[in-house]
C-alpha positions as CSV (number, residue, x, y, z in Angstrom):
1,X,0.0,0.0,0.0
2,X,2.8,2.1,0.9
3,X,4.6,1.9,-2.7
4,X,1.1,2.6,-4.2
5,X,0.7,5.9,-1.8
6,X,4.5,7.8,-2.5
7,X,6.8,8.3,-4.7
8,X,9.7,6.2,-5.1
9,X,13.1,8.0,-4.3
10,X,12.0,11.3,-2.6
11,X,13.7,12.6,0.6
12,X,12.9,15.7,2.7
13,X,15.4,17.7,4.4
14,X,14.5,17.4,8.3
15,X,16.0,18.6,11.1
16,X,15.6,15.5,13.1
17,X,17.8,12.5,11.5
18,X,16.9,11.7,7.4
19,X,14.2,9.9,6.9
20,X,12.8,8.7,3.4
21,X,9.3,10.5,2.9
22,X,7.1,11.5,0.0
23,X,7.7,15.3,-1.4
24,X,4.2,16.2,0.4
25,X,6.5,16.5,3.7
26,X,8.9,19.5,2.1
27,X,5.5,22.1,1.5
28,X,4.8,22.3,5.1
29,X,6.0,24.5,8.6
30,X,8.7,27.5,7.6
31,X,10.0,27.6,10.9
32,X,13.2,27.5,8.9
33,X,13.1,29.7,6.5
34,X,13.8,33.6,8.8
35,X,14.7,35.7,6.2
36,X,13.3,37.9,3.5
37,X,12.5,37.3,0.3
38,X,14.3,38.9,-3.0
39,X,16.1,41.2,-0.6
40,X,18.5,43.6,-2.5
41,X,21.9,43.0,-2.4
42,X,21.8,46.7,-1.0
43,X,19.7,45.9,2.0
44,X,21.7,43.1,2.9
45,X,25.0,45.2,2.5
46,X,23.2,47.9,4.9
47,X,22.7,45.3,8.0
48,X,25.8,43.5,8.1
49,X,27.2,47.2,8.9
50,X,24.5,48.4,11.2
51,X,25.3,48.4,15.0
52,X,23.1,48.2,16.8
53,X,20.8,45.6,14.7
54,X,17.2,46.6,15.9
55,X,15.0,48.3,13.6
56,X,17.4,49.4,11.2
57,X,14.8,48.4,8.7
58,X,12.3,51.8,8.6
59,X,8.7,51.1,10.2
60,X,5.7,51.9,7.7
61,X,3.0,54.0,9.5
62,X,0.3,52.3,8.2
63,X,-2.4,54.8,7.8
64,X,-6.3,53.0,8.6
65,X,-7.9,55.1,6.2
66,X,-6.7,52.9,3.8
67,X,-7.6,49.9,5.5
68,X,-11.1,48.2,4.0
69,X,-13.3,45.7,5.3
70,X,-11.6,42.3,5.2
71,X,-13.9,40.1,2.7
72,X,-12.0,37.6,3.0
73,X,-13.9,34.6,4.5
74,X,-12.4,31.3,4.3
75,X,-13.9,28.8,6.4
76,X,-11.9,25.3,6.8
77,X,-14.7,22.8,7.1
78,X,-13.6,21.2,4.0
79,X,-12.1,17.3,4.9
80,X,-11.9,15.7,1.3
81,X,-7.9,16.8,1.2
82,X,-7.6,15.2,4.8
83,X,-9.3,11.9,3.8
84,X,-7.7,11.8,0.9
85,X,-4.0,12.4,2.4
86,X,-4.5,9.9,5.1
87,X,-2.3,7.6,4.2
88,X,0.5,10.5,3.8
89,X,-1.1,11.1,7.2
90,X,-0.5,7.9,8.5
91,X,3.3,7.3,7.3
92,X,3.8,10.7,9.0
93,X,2.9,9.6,12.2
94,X,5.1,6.0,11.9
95,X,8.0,8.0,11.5
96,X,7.0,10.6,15.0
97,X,8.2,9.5,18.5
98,X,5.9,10.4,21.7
99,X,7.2,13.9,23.3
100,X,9.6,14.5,19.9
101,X,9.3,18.4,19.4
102,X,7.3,18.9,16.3
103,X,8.9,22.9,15.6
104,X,11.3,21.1,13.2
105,X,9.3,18.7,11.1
106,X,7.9,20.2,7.8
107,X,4.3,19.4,7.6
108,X,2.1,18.7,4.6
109,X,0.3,21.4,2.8
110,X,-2.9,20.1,2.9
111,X,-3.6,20.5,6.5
112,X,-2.4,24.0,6.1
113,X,-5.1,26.8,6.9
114,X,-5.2,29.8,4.4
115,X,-3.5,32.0,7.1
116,X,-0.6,32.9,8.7
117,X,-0.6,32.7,12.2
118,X,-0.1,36.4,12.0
119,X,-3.2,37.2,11.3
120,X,-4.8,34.7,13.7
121,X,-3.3,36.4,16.6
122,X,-5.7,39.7,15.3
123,X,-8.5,37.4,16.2
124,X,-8.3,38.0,20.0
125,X,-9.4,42.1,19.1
126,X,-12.6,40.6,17.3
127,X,-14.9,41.8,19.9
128,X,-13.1,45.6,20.0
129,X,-15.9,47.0,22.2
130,X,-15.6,44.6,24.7
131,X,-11.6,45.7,25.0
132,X,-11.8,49.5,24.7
133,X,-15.1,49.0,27.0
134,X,-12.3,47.6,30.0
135,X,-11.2,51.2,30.7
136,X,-14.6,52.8,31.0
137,X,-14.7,50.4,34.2
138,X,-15.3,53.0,37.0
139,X,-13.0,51.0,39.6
140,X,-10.3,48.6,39.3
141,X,-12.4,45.6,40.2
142,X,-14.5,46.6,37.5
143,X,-12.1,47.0,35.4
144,X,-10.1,43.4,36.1
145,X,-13.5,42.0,35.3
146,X,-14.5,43.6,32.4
147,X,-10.7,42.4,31.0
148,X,-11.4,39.0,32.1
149,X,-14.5,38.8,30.2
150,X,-13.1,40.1,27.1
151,X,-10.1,37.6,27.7
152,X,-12.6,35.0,27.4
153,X,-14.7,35.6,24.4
154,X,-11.4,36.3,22.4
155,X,-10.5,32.8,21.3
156,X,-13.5,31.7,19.7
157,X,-13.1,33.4,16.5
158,X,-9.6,31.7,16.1
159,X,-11.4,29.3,14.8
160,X,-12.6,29.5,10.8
161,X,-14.6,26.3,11.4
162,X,-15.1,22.6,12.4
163,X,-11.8,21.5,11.0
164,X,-8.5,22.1,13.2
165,X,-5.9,22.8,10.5
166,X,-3.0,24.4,10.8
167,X,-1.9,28.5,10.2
168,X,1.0,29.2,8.1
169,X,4.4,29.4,10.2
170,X,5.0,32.9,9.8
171,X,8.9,33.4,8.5
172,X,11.0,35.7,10.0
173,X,10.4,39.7,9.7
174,X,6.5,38.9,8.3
175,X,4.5,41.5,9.4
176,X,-0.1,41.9,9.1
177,X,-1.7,44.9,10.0
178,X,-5.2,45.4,10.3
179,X,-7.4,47.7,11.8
180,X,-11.5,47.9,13.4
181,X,-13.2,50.7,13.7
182,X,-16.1,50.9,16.4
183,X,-18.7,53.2,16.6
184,X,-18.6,54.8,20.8
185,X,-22.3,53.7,20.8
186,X,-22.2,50.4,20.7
187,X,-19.0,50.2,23.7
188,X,-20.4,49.8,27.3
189,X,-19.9,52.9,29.5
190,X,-21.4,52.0,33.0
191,X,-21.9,48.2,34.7
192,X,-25.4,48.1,33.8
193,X,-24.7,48.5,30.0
194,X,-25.3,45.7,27.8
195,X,-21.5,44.4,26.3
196,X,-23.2,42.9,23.3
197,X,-21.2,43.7,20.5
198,X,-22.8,45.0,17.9
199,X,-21.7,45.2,14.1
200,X,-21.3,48.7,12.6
201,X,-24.3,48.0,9.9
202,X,-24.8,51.6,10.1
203,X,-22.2,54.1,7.6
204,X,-19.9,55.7,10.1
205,X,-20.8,59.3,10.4
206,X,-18.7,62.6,11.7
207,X,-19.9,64.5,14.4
208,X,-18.9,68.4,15.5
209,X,-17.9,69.0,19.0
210,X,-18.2,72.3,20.9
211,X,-15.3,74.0,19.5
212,X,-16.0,73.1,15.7
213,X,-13.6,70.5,15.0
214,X,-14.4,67.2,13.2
215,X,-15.3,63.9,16.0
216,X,-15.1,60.5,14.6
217,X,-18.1,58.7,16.0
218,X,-16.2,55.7,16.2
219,X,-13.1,54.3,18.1
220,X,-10.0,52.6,15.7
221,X,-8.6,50.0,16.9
222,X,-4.6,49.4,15.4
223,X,-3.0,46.0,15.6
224,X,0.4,45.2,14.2
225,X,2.4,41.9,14.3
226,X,5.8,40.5,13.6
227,X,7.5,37.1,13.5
228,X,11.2,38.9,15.2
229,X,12.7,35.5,15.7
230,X,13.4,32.0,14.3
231,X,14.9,30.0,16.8
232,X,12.8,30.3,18.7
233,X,10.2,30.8,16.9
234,X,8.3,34.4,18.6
235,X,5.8,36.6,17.0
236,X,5.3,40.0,18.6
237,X,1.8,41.7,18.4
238,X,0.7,44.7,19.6
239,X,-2.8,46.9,19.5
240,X,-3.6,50.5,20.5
241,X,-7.0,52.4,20.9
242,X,-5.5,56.1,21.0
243,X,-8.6,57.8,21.7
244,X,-8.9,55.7,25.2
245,X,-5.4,55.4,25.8
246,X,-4.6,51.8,26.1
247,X,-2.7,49.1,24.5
248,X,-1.9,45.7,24.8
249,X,1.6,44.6,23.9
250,X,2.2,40.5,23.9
251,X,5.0,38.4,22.6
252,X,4.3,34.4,22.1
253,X,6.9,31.3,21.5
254,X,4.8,28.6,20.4
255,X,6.6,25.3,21.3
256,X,4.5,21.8,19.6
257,X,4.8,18.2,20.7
258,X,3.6,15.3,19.3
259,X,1.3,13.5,21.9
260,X,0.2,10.4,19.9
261,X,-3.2,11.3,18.4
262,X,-3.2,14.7,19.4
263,X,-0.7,17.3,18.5
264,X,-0.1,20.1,21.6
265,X,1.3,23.8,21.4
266,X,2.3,25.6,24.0
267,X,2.2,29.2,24.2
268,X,5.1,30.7,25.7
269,X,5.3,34.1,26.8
270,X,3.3,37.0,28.3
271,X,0.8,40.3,27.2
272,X,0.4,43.2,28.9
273,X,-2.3,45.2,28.8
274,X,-1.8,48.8,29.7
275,X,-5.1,51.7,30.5
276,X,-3.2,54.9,30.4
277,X,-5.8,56.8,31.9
278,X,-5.5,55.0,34.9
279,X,-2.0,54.0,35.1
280,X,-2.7,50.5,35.2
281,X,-0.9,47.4,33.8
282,X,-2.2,43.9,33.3
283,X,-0.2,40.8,32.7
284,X,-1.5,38.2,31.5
285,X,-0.5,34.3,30.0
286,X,-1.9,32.3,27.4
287,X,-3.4,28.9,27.4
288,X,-1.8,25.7,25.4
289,X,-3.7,24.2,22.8
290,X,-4.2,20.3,21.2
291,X,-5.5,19.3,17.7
292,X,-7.0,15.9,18.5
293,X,-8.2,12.8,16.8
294,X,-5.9,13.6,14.0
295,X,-6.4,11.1,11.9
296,X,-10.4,11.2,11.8
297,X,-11.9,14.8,12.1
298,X,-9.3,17.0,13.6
299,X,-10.5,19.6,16.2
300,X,-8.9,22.0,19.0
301,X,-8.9,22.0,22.4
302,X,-7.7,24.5,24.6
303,X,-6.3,23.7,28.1
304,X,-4.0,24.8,31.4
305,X,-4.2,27.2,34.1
306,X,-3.7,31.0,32.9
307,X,-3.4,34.1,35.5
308,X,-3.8,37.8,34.8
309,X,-2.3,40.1,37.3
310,X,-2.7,44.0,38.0
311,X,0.1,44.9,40.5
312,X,-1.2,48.4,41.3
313,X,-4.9,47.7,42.3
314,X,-4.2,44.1,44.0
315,X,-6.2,42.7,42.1
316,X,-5.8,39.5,39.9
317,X,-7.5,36.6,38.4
318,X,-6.7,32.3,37.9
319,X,-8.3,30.9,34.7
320,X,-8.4,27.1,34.2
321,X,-9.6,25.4,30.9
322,X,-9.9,22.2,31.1
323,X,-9.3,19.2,28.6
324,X,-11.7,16.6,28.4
325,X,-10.9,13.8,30.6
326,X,-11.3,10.1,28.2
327,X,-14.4,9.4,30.0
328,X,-17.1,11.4,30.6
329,X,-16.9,15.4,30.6
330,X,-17.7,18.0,29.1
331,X,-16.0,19.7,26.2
332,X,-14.3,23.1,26.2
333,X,-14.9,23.8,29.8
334,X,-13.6,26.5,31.8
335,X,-14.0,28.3,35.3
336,X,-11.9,31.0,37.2
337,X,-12.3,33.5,39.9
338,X,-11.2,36.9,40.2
339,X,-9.9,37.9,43.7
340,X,-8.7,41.0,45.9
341,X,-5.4,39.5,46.9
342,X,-5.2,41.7,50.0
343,X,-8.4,40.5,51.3
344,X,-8.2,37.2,49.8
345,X,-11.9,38.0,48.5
346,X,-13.1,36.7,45.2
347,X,-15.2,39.1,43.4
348,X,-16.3,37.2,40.8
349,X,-16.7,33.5,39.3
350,X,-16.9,32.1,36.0
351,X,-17.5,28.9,34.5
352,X,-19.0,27.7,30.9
353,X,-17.1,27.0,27.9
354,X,-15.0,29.0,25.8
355,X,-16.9,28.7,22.5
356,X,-20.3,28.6,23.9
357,X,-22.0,30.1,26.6
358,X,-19.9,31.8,29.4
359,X,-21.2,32.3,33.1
360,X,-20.2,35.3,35.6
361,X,-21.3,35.2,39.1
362,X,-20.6,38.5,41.2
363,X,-19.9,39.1,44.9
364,X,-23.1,40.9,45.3
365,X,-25.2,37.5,44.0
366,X,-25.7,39.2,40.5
367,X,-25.2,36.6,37.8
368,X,-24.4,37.2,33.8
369,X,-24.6,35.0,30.6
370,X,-22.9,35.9,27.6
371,X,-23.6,33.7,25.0
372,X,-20.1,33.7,21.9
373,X,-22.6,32.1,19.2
374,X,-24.3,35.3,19.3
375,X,-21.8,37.7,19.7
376,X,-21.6,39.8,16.6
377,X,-18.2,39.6,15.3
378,X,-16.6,43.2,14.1
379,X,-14.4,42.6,10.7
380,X,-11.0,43.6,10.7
381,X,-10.1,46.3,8.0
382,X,-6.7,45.4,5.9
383,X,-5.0,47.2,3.1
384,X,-5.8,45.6,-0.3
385,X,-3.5,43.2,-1.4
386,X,-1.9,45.6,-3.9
387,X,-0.8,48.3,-1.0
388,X,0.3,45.6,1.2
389,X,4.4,45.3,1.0
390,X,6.0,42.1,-0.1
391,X,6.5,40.6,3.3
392,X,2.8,41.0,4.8
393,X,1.3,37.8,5.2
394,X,-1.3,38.1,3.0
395,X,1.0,39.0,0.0
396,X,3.9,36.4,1.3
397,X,1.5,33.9,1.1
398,X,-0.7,34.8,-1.8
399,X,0.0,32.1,-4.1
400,X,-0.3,29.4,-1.1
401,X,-3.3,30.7,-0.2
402,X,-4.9,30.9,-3.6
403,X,-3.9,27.1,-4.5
404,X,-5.7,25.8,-1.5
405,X,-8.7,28.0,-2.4
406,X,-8.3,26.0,-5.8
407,X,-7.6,23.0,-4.4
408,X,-4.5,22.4,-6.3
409,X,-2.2,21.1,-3.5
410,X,0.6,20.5,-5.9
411,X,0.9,24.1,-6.8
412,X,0.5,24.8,-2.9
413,X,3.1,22.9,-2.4
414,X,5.2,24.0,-5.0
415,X,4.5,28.0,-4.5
416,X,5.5,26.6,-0.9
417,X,8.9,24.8,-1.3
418,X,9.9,28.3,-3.8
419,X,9.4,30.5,-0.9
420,X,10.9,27.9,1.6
421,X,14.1,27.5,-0.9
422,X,14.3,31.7,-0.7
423,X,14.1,31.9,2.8
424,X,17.0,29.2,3.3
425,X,19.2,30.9,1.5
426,X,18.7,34.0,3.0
427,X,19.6,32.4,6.2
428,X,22.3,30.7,4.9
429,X,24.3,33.9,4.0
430,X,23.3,35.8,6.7
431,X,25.1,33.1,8.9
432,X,27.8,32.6,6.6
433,X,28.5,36.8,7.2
434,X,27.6,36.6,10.3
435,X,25.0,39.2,9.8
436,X,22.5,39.5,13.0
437,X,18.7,39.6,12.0
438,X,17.0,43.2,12.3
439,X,13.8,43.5,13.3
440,X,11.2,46.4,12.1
441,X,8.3,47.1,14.5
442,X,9.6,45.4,17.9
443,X,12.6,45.6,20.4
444,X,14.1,43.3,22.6
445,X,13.6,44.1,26.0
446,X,14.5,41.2,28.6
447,X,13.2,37.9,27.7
448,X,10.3,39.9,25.7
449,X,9.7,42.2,22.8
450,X,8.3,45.2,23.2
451,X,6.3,47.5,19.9
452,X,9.0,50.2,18.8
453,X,6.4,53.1,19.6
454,X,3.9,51.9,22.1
455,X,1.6,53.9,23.2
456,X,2.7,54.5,26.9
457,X,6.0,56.2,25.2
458,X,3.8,58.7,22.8
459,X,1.6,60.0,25.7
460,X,4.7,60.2,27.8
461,X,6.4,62.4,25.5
462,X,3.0,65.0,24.6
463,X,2.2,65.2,28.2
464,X,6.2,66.0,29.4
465,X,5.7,68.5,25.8
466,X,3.1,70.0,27.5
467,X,4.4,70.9,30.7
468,X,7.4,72.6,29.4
469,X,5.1,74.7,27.3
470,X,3.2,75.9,30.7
């Protein structure tokens, strides 16, 4: 069966030791391949001189007026390609030991998802009034609770549909930018307002305030990512709501292991989340995930203990989700408490699941439903493909992207293994010159990376502007 299913006389160029596979294993991760694509000769010569390294490539302001609607929609429900490639599926897994760390196997393309995993990390601002709606909180347990419920109805929309596949591994210095724009009434001011999210249906419309100068009736909301390291592999993200003066800032390592029939990734690393207006910082960790039952109808599960920490106002919060147990259970479950570490009092209780219907309890006896199948999901805005530069996901990846559309995994593949080649050697003379990578929109600070121009710096500098002027 075996001889009927490959070719004879194919090879693949892992990292772990040589084994003999079919060419469908050299089309899939590019955790390999860090540098840029068709790079002048010029560029190159320009960072093996610069000292330091960081950001000697010049940011691009990217201004959301010329973001659009995204109308991109595609859903991964589709398993003909998996039960097709199961045998390819199944000699991949022959060849896998329990525990062995999957960052340097090259998977198939066909159980690639038509993203980067860029642009998946913009999923967690999906629901952009329920983030800009943490700093209208009138006191800091308010506000730790509103951030825990928009923590939680953030990772639903990760996923595009029943099928767990896999985003592209984003190679180094890719960068997505996208945008949302939400109209102030539809963001909860008060407790008693309804968090709802509602999509902007309505044609956004200017408003004049009291001394005659154009108002946006809506909030923008600005997210930027970057993949600023190979080994390991880290993307930085960042997102900024100017008019309320707050960010969040976050760096993840994902780290995957092969587990038998599930895959897991662990999501190293930390966000923060800072409200300017209030001078308030939250820290906050990230939960692992598994694709199971890969070799029937992969899905995702999320799972671990995560804890988000405000050191100024005491307050913090412990979030378990749980993975199902192999008898019994629930799917998806999850349940945390937010306390007053002081006191040692919890002020609030959740439990539900993380795609479905989510439960808060309060400490005055007050309980609250919010129900993530009927949250309205706001649609990022990106630049058409066209404006994008060469090493945004979406115009990296274009001809990946629009083979799966087609179905034609061969040209996936073969678009795939073009860029891969590129990237490789890229790498190759940059090691060979000993030329450090430079990174565009983040810095390393510490064990993190931190956005070049966060918004805590700007809001620094006008205000310290503004006191020398009086």
């Amino acid at each position: 069966q075996r001889k009927l299913s490959f070719a004879s006389g194919t090879t693949i160029s892992w990292l772990e030791p040589k084994i003999s596979l079919a060419n469908h294993f050299k089309n899939g991760a590019a955790q390999n391949f860090p540098a840029e694509i068709n790079k002048p000769a010029s560029v190159r010569e320009e960072q093996s001189i610069a000292e330091p390294c960081q950001l000697t490539r010049e940011p691009e302001e990217i201004n959301p007026d010329e973001e659009l609607e995204d109308i991109c929609d595609d859903k991964e429900d589709d398993l003909g390609a998996v039960e097709d490639q199961r045998s390819v599926i199944l000699h991949l897994l022959s060849q896998l030991k329990l525990g062995m760390d999957l960052t340097r196997v090259v998977l198939p393309t066909f159980i690639l998802e038509k993203r980067s995993l860029l642009e998946m990390y913009a999923d967690f601002m999906s629901h952009p009034d329920l983030f800009i709606a943490i700093t209208n909180g009138t006191t800091p347990e308010e506000r730790m609770i509103r951030f825990v419920e928009y923590y939680l109805t953030s990772f639903h929309e990760g996923r595009k549909g029943a099928i767990a596949k896999k985003p592209y591994n984003p190679i180094i210095g890719e960068t997505f930018h996208c945008s949302w724009r939400m109209p102030k009434s539809d963001v909860a001011t008060d407790a008693g307002s309804n968090s709802s999210a509602q999509s902007p249906s309505e044609p956004v419309t200017l408003s004049k305030d009291t001394e005659g100068q154009t108002e946006l009736d809506y909030y923008t909301v600005k997210f930027v990512a970057e993949q600023v390291s190979h080994h390991p592999p880290v993307s930085g993200f960042y997102a900024e709501c100017v008019e309320r003066k707050m960010c969040v800032n976050a760096h993840v390592w994902t780290k995957s292991k092969f587990l038998g029939m599930s895959i897991g990734v662990t999501m190293v690393g930390e966000g923060v989340l800072s409200l300017l207006e209030h001078g308030e910082e939250y820290t906050f960790s990230l939960p692992c995930a598994y694709a199971r039952s890969i070799l029937t109808v992969p899905w995702v599960e999320l799972g671990g203990k995560v804890n988000i920490n405000c050191a100024k106002t005491g307050y913090s919060a412990s979030i378990n989700f749980h993975t199902k147990p192999f008898y019994g259970g629930k799917l998806h479950r999850v349940t945390g408490e937010v306390k007053q570490n002081m006191t040692n009092t919890v002020v609030c209780r959740v439990q539900g699941e993380w795609n479905s219907v989510l439960e808060f309890t309060y400490s005055n006896g007050e309980t609250k439903y919010v129900d993530l199948t009927k949250l309205s999901v706001t649609r990022k805005r990106v630049r058409p493909l066209e404006k994008q530069g060469p090493f945004e996901s979406r115009r990296l990846w274009q001809h990946v992207t629009e083979s799966l559309r087609d179905g034609d995994i061969d040209k996936a593949t073969e678009h795939k293994r073009a860029l891969e080649e590129q990237q490789r050697n890229e790498e190759r003379l940059r090691a060979e010159t000993e030329t450090p990578w430079c990174t565009k929109y983040f810095l390393k600070e510490g064990d993190g990376w931190v956005y070049h121009k966060p918004l805590w710096k700007t809001v620094s500098a006008v205000q310290a502007q503004q006191t020398d002027t009086n």
